[in-house]
KOLDREN-42336 format. One record per atom (N, C-alpha, C): residue in one letter; atom name; x, y, z. Coordinates in steps of 0.02 Angstrom, whole numbers. Atoms other than C-alpha are relative to their C-alpha. Layout:
<rs>
<resn: A&name: CA&u: X&v: Y&w: Z>
...
</rs>
This chain:
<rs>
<resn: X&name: N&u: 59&v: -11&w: 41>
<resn: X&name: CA&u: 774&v: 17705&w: 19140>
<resn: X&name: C&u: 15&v: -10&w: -73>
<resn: X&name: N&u: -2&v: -14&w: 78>
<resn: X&name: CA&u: 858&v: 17733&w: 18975>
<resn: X&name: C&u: 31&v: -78&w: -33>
<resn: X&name: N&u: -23&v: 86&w: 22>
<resn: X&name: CA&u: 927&v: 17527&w: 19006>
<resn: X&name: C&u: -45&v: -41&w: -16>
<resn: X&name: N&u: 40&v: 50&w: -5>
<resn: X&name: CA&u: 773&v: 17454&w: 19046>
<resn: X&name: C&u: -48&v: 38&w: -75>
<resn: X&name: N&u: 34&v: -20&w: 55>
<resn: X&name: CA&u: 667&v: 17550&w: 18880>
<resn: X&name: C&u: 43&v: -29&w: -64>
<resn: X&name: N&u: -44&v: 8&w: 59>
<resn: X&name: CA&u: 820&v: 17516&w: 18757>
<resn: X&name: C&u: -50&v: -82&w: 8>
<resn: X&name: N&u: 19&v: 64&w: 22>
<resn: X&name: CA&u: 769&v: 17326&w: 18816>
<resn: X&name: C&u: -51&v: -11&w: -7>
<resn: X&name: N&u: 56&v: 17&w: -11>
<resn: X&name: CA&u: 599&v: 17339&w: 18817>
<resn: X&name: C&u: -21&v: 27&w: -78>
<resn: X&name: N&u: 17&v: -31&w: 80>
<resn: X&name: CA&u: 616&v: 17416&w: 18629>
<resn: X&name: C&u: 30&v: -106&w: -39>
<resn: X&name: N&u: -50&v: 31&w: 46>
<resn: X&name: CA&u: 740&v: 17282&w: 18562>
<resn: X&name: C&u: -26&v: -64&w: -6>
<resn: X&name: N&u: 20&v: 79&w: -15>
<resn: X&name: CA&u: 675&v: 17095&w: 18644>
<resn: X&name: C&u: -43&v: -15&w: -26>
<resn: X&name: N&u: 71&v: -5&w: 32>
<resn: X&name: CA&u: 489&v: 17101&w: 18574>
<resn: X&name: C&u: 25&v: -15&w: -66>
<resn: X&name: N&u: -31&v: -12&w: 84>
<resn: X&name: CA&u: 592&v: 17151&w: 18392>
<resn: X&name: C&u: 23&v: -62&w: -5>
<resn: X&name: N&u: -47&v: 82&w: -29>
<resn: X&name: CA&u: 713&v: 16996&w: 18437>
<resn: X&name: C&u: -80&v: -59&w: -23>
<resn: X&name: N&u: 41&v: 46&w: 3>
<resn: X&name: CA&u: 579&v: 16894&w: 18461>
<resn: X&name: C&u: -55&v: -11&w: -66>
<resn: X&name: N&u: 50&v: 8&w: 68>
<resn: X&name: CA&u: 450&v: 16919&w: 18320>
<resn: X&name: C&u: 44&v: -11&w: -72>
<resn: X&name: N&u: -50&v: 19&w: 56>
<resn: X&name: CA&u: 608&v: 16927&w: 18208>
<resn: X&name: C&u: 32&v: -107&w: -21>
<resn: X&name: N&u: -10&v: 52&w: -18>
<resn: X&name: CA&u: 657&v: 16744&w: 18290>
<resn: X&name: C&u: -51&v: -58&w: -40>
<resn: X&name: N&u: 70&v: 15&w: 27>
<resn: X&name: CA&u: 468&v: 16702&w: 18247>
<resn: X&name: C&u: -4&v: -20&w: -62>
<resn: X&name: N&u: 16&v: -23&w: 71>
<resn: X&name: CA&u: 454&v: 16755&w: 18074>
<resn: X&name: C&u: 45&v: -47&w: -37>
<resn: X&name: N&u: -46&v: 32&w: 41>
<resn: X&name: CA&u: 619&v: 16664&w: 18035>
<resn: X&name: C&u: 3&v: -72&w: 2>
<resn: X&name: N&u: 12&v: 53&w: -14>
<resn: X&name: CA&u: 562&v: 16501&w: 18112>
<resn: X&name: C&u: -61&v: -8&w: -31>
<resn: X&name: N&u: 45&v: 28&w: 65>
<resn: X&name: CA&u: 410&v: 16495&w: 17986>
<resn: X&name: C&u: 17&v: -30&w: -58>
<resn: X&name: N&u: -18&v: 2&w: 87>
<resn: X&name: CA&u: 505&v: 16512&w: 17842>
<resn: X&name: C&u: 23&v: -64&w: -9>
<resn: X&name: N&u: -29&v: 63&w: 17>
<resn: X&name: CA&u: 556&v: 16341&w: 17751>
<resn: X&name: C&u: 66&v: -9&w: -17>
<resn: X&name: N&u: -70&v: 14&w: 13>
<resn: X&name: CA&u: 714&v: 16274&w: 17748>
<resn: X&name: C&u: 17&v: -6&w: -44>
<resn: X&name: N&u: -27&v: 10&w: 48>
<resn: X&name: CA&u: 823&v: 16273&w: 17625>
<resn: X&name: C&u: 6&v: -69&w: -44>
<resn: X&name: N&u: 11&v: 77&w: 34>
<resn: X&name: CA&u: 840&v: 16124&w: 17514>
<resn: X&name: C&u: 91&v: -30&w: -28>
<resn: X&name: N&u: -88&v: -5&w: 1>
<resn: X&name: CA&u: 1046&v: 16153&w: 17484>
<resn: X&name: C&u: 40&v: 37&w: -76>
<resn: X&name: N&u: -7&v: -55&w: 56>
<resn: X&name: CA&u: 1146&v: 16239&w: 17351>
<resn: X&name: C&u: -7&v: -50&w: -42>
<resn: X&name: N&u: 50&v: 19&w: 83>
<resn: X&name: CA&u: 1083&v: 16229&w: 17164>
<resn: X&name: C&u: 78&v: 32&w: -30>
<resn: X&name: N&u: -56&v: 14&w: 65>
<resn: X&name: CA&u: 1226&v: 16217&w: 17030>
<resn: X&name: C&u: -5&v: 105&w: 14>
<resn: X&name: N&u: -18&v: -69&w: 0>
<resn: X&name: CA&u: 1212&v: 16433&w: 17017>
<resn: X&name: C&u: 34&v: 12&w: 61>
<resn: X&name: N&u: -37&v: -18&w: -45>
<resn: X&name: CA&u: 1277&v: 16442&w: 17189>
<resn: X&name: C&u: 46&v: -27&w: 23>
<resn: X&name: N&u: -75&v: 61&w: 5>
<resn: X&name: CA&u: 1407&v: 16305&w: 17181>
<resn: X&name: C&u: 35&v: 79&w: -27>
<resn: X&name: N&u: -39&v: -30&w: 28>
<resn: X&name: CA&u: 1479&v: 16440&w: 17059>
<resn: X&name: C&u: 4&v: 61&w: 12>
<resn: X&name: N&u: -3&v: -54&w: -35>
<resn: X&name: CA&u: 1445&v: 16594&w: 17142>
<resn: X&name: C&u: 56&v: -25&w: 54>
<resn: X&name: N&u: -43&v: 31&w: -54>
<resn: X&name: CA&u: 1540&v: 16507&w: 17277>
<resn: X&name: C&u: 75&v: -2&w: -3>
<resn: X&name: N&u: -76&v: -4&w: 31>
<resn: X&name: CA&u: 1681&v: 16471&w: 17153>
<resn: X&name: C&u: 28&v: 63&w: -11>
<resn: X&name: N&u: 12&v: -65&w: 19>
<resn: X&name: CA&u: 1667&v: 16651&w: 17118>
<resn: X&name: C&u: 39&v: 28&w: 37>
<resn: X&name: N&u: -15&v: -38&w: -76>
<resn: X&name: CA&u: 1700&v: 16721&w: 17290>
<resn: X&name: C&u: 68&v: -24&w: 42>
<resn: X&name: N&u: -55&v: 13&w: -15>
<resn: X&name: CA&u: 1829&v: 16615&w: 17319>
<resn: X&name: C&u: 57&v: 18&w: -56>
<resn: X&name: N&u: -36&v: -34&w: 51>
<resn: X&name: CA&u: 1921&v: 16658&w: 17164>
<resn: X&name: C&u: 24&v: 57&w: 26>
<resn: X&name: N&u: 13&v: -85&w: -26>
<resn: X&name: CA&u: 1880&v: 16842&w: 17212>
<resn: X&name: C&u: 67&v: 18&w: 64>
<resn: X&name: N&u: -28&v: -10&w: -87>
<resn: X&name: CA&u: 1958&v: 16802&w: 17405>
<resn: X&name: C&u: 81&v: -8&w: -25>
<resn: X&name: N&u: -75&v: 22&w: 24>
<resn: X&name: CA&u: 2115&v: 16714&w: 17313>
<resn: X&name: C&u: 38&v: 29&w: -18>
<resn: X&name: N&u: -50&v: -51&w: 20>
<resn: X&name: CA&u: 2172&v: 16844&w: 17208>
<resn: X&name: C&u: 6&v: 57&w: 55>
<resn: X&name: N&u: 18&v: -51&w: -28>
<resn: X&name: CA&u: 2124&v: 16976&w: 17342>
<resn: X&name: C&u: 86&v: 1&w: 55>
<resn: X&name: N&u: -67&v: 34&w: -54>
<resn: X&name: CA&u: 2247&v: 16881&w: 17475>
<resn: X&name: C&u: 88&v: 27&w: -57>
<resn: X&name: N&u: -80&v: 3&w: 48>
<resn: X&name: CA&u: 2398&v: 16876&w: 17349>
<resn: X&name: C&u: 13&v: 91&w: -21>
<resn: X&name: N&u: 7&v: -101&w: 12>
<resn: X&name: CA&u: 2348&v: 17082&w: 17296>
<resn: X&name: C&u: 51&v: 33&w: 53>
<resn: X&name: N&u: 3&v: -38&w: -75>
<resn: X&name: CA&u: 2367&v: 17115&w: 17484>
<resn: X&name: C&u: 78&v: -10&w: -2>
<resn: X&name: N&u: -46&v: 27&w: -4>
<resn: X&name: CA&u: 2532&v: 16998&w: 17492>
<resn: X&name: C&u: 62&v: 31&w: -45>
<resn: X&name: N&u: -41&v: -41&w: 66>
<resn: X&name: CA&u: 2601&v: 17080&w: 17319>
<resn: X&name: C&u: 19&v: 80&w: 40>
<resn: X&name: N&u: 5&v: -71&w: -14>
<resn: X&name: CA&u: 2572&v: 17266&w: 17407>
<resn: X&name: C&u: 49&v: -2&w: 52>
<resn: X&name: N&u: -45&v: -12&w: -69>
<resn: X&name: CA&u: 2650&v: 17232&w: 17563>
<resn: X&name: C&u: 57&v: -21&w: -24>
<resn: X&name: N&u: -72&v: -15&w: 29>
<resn: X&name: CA&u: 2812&v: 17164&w: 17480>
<resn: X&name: C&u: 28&v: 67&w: -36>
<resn: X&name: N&u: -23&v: -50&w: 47>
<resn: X&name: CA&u: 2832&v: 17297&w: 17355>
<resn: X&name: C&u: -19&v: 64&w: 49>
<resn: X&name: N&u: -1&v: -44&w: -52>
<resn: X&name: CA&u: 2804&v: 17415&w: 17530>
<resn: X&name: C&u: 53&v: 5&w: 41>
<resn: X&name: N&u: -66&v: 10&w: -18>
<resn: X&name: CA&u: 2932&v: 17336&w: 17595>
<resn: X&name: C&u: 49&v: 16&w: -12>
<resn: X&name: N&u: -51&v: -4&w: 33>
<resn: X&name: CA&u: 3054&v: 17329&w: 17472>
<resn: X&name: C&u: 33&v: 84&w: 2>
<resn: X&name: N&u: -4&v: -73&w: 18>
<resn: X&name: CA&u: 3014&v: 17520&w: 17446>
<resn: X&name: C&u: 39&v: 29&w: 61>
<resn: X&name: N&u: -40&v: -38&w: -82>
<resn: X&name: CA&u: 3070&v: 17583&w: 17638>
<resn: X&name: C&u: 51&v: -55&w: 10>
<resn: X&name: N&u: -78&v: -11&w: -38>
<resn: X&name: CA&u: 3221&v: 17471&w: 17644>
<resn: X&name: C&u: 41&v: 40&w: -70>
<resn: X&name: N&u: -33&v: -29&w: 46>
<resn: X&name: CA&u: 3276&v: 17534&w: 17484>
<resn: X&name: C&u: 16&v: 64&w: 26>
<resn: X&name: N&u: -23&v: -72&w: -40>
<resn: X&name: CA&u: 3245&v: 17715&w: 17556>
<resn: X&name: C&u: 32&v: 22&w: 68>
<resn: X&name: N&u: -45&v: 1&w: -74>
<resn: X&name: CA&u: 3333&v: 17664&w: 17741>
<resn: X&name: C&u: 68&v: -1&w: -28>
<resn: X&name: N&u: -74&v: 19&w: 28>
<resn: X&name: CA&u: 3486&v: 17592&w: 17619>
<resn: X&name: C&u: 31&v: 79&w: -43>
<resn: X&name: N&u: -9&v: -51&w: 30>
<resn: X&name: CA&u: 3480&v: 17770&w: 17522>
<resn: X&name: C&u: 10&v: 43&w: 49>
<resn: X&name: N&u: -19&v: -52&w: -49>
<resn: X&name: CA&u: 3474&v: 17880&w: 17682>
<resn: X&name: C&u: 51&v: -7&w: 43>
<resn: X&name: N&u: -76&v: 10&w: -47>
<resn: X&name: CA&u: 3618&v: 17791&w: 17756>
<resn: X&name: C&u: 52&v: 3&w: -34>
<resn: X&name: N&u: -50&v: 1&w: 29>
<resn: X&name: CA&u: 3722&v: 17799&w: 17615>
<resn: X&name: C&u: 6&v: 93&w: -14>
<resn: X&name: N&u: -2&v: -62&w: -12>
<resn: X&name: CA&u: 3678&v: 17993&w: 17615>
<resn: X&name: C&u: 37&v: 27&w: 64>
<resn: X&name: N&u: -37&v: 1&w: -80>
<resn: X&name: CA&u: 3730&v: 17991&w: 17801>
<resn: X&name: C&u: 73&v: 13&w: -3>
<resn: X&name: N&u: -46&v: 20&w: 4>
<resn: X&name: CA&u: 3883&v: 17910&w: 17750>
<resn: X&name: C&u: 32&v: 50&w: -20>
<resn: X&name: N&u: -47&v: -47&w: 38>
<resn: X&name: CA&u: 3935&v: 18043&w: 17626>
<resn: X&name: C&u: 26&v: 45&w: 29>
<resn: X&name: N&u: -29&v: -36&w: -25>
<resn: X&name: CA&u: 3913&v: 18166&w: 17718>
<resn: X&name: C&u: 40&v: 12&w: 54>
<resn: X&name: N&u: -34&v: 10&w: -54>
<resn: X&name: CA&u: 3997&v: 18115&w: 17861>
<resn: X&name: C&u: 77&v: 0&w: -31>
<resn: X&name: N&u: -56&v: -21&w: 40>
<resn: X&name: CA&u: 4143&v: 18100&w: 17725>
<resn: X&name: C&u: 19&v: 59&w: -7>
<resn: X&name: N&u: -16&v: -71&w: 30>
<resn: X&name: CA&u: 4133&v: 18269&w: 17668>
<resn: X&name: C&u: 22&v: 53&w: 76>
<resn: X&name: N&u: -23&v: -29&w: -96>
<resn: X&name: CA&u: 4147&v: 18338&w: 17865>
<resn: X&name: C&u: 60&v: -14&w: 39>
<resn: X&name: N&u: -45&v: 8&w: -26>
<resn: X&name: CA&u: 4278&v: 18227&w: 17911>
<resn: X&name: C&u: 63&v: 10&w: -41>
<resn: X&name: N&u: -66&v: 9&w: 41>
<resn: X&name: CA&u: 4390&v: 18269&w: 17750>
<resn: X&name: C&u: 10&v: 79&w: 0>
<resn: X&name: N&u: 3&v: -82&w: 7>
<resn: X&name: CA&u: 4345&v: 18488&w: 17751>
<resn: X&name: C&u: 66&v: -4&w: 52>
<resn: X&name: N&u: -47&v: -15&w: -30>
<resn: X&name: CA&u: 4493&v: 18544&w: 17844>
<resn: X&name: C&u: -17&v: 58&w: 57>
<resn: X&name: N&u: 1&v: -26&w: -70>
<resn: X&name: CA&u: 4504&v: 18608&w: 18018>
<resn: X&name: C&u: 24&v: 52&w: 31>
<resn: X&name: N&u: -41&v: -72&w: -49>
<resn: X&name: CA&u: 4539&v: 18798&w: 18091>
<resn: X&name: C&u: 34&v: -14&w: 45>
<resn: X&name: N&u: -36&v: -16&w: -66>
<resn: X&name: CA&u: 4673&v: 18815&w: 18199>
<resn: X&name: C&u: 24&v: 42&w: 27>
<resn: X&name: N&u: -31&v: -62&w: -34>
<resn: X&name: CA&u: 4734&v: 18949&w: 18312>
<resn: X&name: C&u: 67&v: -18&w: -18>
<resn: X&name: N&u: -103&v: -15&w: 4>
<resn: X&name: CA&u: 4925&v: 19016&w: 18252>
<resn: X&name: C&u: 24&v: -13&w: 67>
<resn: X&name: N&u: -35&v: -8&w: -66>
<resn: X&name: CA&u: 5033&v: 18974&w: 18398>
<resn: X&name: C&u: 12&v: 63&w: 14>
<resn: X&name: N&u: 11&v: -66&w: -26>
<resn: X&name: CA&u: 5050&v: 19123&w: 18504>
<resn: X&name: C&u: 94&v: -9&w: 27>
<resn: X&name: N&u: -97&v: -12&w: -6>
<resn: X&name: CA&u: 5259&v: 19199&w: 18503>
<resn: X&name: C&u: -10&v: 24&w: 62>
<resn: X&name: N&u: -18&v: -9&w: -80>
<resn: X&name: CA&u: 5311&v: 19184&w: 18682>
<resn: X&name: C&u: 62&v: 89&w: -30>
<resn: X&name: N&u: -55&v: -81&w: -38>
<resn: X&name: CA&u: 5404&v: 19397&w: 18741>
<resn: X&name: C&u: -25&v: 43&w: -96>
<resn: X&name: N&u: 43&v: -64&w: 36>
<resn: X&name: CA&u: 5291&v: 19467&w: 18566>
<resn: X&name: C&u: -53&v: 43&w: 5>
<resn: X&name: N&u: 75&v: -21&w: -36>
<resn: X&name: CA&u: 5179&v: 19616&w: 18602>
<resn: X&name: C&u: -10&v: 33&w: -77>
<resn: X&name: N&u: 32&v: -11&w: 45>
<resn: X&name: CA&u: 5060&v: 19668&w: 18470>
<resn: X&name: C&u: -13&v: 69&w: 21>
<resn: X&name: N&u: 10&v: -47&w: 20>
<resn: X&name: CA&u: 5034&v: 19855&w: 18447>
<resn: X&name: C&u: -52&v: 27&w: -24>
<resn: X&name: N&u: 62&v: -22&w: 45>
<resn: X&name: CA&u: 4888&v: 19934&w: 18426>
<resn: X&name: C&u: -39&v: 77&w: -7>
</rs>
């Protein structure tokens, strides 16, 4: 019910819209102002592209810089762990008894 009403709203609309737009007169082609609107938009698109292109490098650059900084953090400390010095149990004197 609620398929066949949606279409029975929409096709009629469709159609008189179809109508209305098949009266109207055709265009005659672009006029010198929209040559340059044209130039405009493409301008607009050109720098937009290169914006996009500029952002995503300098996004890039940014996270390997900070992958190359967290591995050289890694690094250190992996230095500082393997150079701290290591507890060991005293050997234990074989026929000594401790007293307590």
């Amino acid at each position: 019910m609620l398929t066949k009403r949606t279409l029975l709203l929409i096709v009629p609309g469709l159609l008189a819209s179809y109508a209305a737009a098949a009266q109207t007169p055709a265009a005659t082609g672009p006029t010198p102002g929209s040559l340059l609107s044209l130039a405009a938009w493409g301008l607009a698109a050109v720098v937009l592209i290169f914006g996009m292109m500029t952002a995503t490098s300098l996004a890039s650059a940014a996270a390997a810089a900070a992958q190359q900084q967290a591995g050289q953090q890694e690094a250190e400390q992996a230095d500082v762990l393997a150079a701290a010095p290591t507890a060991t149990p005293a050997p234990a004197v074989a026929g000594q008894r401790i007293a307590a």
